[in-house]
C-alpha positions as CSV (number, residue, x, y, z in Angstrom):
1,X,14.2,1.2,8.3
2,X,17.5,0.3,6.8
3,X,19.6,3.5,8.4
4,X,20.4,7.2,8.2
5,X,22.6,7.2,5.0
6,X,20.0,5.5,3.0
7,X,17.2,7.9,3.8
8,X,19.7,10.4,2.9
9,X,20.4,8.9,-0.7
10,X,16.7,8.7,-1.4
11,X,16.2,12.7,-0.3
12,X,19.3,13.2,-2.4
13,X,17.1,12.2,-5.4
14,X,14.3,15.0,-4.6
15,X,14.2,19.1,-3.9
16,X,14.1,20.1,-0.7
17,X,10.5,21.5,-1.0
18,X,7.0,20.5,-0.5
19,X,5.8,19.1,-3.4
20,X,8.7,16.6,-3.3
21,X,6.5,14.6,0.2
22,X,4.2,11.9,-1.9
23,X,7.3,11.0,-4.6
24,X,9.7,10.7,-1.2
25,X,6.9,8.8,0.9
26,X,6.8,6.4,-1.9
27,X,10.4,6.0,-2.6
28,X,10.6,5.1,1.1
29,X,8.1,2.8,1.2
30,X,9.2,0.8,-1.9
31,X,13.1,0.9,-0.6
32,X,12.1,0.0,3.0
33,X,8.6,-1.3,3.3
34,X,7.8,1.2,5.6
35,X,7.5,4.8,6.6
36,X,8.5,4.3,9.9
37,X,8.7,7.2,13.0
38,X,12.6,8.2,12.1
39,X,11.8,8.4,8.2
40,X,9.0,10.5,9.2
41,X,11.5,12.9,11.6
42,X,13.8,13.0,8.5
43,X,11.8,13.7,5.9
44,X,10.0,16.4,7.5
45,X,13.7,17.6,8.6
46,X,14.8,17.6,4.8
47,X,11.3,19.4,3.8
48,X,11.0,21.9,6.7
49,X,7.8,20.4,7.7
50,X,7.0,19.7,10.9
51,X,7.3,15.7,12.0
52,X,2.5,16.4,12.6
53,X,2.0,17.2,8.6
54,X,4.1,14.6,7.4
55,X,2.8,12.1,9.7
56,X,-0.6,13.4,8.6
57,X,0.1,12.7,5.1
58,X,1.3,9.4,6.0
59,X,-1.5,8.3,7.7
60,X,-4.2,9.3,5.8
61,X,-2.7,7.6,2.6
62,X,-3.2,3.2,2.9
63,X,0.2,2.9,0.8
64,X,2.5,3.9,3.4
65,X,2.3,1.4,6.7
66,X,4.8,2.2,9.8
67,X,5.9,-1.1,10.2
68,X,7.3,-3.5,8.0
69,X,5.1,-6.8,6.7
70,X,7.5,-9.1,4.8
71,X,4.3,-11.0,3.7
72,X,2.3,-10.3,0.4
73,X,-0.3,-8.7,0.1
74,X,-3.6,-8.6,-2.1
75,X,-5.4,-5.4,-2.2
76,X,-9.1,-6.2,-2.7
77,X,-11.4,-3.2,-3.5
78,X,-14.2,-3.0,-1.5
79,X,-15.5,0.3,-2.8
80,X,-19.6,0.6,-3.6
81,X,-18.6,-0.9,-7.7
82,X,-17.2,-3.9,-6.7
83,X,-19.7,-4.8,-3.7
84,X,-22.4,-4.5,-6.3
85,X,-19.8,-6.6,-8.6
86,X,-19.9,-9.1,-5.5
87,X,-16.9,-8.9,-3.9
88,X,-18.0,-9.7,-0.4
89,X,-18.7,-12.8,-1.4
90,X,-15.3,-13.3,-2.2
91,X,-13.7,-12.1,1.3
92,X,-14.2,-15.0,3.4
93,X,-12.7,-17.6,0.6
94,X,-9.9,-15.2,0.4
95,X,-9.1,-14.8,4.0
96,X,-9.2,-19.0,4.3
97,X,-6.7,-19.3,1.5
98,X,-4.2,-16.4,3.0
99,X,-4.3,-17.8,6.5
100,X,-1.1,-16.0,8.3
101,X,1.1,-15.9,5.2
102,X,-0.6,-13.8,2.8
103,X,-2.1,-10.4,3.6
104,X,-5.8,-9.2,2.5
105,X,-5.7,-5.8,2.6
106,X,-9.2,-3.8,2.0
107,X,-8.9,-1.0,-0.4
108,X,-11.3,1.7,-1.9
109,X,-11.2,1.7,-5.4
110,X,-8.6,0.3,-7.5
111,X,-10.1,2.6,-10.9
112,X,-11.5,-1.0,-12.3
113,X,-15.1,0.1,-11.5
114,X,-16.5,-1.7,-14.6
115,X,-14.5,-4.7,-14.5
116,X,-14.6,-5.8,-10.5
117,X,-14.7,-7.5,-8.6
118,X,-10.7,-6.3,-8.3
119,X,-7.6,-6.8,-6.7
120,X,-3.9,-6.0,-7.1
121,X,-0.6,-7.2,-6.0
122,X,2.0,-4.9,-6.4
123,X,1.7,-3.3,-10.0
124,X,-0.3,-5.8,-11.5
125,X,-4.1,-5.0,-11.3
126,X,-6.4,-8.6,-11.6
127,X,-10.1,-7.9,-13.0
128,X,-13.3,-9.4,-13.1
129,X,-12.8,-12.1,-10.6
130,X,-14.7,-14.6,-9.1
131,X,-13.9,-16.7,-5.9
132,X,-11.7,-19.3,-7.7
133,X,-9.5,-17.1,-9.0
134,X,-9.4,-14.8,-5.7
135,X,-8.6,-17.7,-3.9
136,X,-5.9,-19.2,-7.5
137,X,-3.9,-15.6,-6.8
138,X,-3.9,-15.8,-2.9
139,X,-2.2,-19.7,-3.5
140,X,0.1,-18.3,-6.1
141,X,1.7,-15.8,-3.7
């Protein structure tokens, strides 16, 4: 994480209560890549929670990572629609084409339950794929 005073400008942006924890979580996230152990100590200092429920929150969510990965990532559902859509037949194509420099990330459901196999990469949600163009968005990243 970048420092102190920019942790401090992100809480600026949000009430000092509870409800405020997912909206901060992401804003750190995006603004650092990372919810690391002192953003955790902060923002549970800022909320009056203790450092246990915000780390709880953190770790049960697969948006928020404690480290940062400079790499991209594709987030490829792996939920029960897109197996049956054949997505694990996609995985190992994938994994070939991403090598060290790309990240495959396994999610569970990306809400494209109809149209999967799916994957996104940052905001932008890719449908109905197949291996060549799993493997065409892994290159293009």
């Amino acid at each position: 994480m970048s420092g102190a005073a920019s942790l401090d400008a992100i809480l600026a942006d949000f009430a000092p209560e509870q409800a405020s924890l997912l909206p901060i979580l992401h804003e750190v996230q995006a603004a650092f890549g990372c919810v690391d152990a002192a953003a955790e100590a902060g923002i549970a200092r800022y909320l009056n929670l203790s450092r246990a429920e915000v780390h709880g929150v953190v770790s049960f969510y697969h948006d928020f990572t404690p480290m940062a990965d400079p790499r991209p990532c594709v987030q490829l559902c792996r939920a029960e629609a897109c197996q049956a859509r054949g997505v694990d037949a996609l995985v190992a194509a994938a994994e070939a084409a991403a090598g060290s420099r790309v990240r495959i990330k396994t999610v569970y459901c990306l809400g494209l339950c109809s149209a999967g196999p799916a994957a996104r990469v940052g905001d932008t949600l890719y449908a109905r794929l197949d291996e060549a163009a799993l493997v065409d968005l892994v290159n293009k990243l």
